[in-house]
N, C-alpha and C positions, 0 to 999 in steps of 0.2 A: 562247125566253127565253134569256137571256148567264147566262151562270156570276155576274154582278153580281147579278144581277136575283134568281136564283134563293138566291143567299147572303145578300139583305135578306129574301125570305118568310119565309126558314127561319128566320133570326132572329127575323122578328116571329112566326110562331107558337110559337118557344121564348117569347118575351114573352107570349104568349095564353096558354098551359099554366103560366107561372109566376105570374100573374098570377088562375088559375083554383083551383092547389093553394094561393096564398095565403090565399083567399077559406074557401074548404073549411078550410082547417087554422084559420083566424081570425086568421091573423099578416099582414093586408090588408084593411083596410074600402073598401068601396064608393068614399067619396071617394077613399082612396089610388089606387083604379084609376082611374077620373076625372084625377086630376091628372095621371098617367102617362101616361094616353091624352093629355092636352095639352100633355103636355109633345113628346110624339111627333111631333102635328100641329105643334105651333111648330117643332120641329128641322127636318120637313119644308118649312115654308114659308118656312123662313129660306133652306135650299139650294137651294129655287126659286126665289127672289130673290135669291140668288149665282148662280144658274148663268144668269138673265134679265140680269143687269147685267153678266156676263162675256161673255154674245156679243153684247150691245148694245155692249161699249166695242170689243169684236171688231172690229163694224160699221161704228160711226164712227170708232174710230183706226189698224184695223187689224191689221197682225202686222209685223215687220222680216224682209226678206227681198231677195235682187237681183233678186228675178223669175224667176227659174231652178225654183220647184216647183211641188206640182201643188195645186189645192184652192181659187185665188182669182180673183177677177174683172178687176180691176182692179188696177195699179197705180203709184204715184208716183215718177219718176225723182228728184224734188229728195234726197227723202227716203229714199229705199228701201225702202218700206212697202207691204207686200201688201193689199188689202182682199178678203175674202170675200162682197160681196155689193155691189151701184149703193150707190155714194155720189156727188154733184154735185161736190165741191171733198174733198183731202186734209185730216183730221183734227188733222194735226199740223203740217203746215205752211202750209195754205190753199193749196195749188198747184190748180189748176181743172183742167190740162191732165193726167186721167189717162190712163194707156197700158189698151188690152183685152190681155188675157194672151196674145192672137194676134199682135198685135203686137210686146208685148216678145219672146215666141219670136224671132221672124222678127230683129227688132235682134240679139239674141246669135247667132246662128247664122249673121249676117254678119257679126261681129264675127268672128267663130272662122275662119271665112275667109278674110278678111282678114290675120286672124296669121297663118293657116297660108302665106298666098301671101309673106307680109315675112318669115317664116323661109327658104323656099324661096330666096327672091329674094337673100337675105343670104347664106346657102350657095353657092350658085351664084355670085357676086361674089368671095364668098371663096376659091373655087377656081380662079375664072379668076386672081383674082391670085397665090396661091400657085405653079399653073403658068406665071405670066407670068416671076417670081421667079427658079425652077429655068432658063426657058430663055432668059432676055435673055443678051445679050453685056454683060460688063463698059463700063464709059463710061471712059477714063481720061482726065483733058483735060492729054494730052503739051502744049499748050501756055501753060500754069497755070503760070508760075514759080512763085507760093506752093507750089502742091498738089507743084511739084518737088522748094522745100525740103521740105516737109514729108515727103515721102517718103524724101530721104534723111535726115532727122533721124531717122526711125523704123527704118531700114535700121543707121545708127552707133551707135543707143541697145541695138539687135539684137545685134550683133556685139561692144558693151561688154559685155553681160549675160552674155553665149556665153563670152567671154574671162574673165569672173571666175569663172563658174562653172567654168571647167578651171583656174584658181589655185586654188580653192577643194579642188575634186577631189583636187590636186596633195597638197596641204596636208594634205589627210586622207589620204591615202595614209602621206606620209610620219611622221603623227604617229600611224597604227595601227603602223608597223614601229617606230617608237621605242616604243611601248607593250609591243609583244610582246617588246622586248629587256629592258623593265624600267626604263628610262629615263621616267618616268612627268613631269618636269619641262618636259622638253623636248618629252614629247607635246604637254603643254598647249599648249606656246608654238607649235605647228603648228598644233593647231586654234583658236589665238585666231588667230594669222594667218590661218586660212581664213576665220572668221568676221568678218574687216575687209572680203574679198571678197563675203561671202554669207554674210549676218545670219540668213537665213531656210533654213541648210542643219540640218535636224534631226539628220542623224548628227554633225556638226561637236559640238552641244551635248550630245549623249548618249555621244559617244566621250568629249569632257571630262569628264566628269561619272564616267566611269568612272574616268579616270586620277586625279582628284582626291578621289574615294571609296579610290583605292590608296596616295594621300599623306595620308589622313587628313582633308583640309578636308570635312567633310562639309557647312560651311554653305552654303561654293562649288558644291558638288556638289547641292544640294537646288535652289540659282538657277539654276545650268544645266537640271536637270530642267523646273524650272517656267517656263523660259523657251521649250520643246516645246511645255507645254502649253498655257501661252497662246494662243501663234501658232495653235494646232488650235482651240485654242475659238474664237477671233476669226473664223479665216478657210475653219474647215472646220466639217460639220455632223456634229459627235459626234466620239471615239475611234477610232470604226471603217474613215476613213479613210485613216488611216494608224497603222493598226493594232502594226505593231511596231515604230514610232519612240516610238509612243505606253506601248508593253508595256515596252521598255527605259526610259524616262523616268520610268515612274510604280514599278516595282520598284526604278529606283537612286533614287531620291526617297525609296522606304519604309526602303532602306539605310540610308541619309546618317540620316534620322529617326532608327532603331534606332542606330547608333553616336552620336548624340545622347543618349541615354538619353530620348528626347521620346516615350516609347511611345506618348501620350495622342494627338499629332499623327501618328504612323505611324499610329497605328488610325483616328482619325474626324479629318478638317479640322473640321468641325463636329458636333453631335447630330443634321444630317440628312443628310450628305452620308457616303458609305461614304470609306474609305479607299483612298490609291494600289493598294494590293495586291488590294482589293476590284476595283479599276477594271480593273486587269488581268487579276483572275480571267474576268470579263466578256467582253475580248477573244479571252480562250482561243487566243494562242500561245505563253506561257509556264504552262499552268494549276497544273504542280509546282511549281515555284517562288513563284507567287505564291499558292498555299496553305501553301507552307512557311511564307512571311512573314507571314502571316495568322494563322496556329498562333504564332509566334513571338509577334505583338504581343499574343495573347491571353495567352498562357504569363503573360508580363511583366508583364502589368495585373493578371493574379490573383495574381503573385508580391509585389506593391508593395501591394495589398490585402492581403494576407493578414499582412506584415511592419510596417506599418503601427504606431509605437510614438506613444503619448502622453507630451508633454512633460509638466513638471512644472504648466503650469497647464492641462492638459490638452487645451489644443489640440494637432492630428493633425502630426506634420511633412510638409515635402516628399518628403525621399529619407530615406529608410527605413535606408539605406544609413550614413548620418551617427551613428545609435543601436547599430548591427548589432556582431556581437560579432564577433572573429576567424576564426570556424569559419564563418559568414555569408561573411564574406566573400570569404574563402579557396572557397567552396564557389561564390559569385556570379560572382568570376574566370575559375575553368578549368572552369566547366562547358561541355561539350561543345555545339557550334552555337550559340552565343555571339559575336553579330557583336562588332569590336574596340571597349572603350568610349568610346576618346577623352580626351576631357581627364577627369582624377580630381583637377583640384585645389579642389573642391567637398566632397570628404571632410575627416572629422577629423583629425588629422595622429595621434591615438592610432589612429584605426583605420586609416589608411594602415600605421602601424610595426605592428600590430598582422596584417596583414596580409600585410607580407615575413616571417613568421615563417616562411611554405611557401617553397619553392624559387625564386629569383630570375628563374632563366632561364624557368621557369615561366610568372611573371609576365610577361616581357618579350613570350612568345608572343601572350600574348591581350590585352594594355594597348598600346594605341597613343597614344604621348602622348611630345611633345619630350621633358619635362624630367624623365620617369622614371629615365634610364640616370643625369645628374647625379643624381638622388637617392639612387638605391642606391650610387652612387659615394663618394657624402659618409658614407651610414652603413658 
């Protein structure tokens, strides 16, 4: 007996016994037990006439299968339909011509053969020409004047590229010696010149970039950055491989940002993409630095949050800075690690005067901005 078999008895003698203490207690008349026994046999005879029409439809339609399992007799290639027992023609498609299960065997198992021998034979094709490949002699047809020109066009296009890139070299050489003297002008104008020769020399763009972060053009300096990283994203896959043209371009990009007062764009280009400083932490060959910069752009966002005044119709301002009282300012100035802020002529001209009230030269350290020196001059 199956553990099925034996969990319907137990059942029905639970129904015998409750159907017995019904009787005895009087909470179960006779007919109630009558109907219960009928309804029994009807439940029963309904599932034996489910379970007679399920292997009848078994019989004549079958089951889906490719013929690959075990349990059936017959089967139809049109269809793919296993049958468990002699039927004359398929049930579902009418096809006459069915396969005996020895047969379908026997088809797949020379199918698998077959593939096995077209892989083999494919391998083997493939290797003879691989080694045909490594050991041919080159063909050069010396008597092809095309293929002549064509080689020496390729040979002068060689030798152009060779020779710009050593003007190019040249150029950066000489506008890192004008940088380190301090001559930051005339860096530039070296590595624009190199960059006439060789557009795609990444130090050319990140040595400008530095020089003109030293002259204060930060907007300059943020195009040169982003013009590294373009070329990396177009023609290279990811930051990683070129690692520290990539770590220079994306920290002086976060610079130029910060002397911007554009904290919002130093920290995120967008709400899902991290910031230059992020991007460089990543590459880890500058990781101090570009966690300084990282600290910095947050300092700033929580400083402008926090300073945050409401106009009179109670909308939020931009710069915080424009509302801020002298002590604000004064304090916003010479605070220490404090990239230069660039242009100030965005401020109030009360809290600009309200702000030379601290020490001039002071001021001159940490404002990088043309037309500061004329203004303290005029007051």
């Amino acid at each position: 007996m199956s553990s099925a078999d034996a969990e319907a008895f137990e059942k029905k003698v639970d129904e015998i016994s409750s159907q017995i203490n019904g009787l005895i207690k009087g909470t179960m008349t006779v007919d109630d037990v009558d109907r219960k026994i009928q309804h029994l046999h009807n439940a029963d005879a309904v599932k034996v006439r489910e379970a007679a029409e399920k292997a009848e439809a078994l019989r004549k339609y079958g089951r889906p299968g490719k013929g690959n399992s075990e349990g059936y007799v017959l089967f139809c290639k049109k269809c793919f339909t296993e049958y468990v027992g002699e039927v004359e023609s398929c049930g579902r498609c009418g096809n006459t011509k069915l396969m005996a299960r020895k047969e379908r065997l026997e088809e797949l198992h020379a199918k698998v053969e077959n593939l096995q021998k077209e892989n083999a034979a494919h391998a083997w094709r493939k290797d003879k020409w691989e080694r045909w490949l490594k050991s041919r002699d080159p063909i050069v047809p010396n008597d092809d004047p095309n293929f002549k020109a064509l080689e020496q066009d390729m040979k002068e296009r060689n030798k152009a590229r060779e020779n710009r890139a050593i003007t190019a070299r040249k150029c950066k050489d000489r506008g890192n010696a004008l940088l380190k003297s301090g001559d930051f002008v005339g860096a530039i104008e070296e590595y624009e010149s190199g960059l006439e020769f060789q557009r795609d020399n990444k130090a050319l763009w990140t040595n400008k970039a530095l020089a003109e972060l030293k002259l204060g053009r930060f907007e300059q300096a943020a195009d040169s950055c982003s013009k590294v990283l373009e070329m990396v994203e177009i023609f290279e896959d990811g930051y990683s491989q070129s690692a520290d043209a990539c770590t220079k371009a994306l920290l002086r990009r976060s610079v130029a940002f910060q002397n911007l007062r554009r904290w919002d764009a130093a920290k995120y280009v967008d709400f899902r993409t991290p910031c230059d400083a992020e991007e460089a932490l990543k590459l880890g060959v500058a990781p101090e630095e570009a966690q300084s910069a990282i600290d910095l752009c947050d300092r700033h966002l929580r400083e402008i949050k926090s300073t945050r005044v409401k106009e009179g119709d109670g909308k939020p301002i931009r710069d915080p800075l424009k509302k801020a009282t002298s002590e604000t300012i004064a304090s916003f100035l010479l605070e220490d690690g404090r990239p230069p802020l660039g242009k100030i002529s965005d401020l109030d001209e009360s809290a600009i005067l309200a702000a030379l009230s601290i020490d001039a030269e002071s001021l001159r350290k940490v404002v990088h901005c043309g037309g500061l020196d004329n203004l303290l001059d005029d007051l």
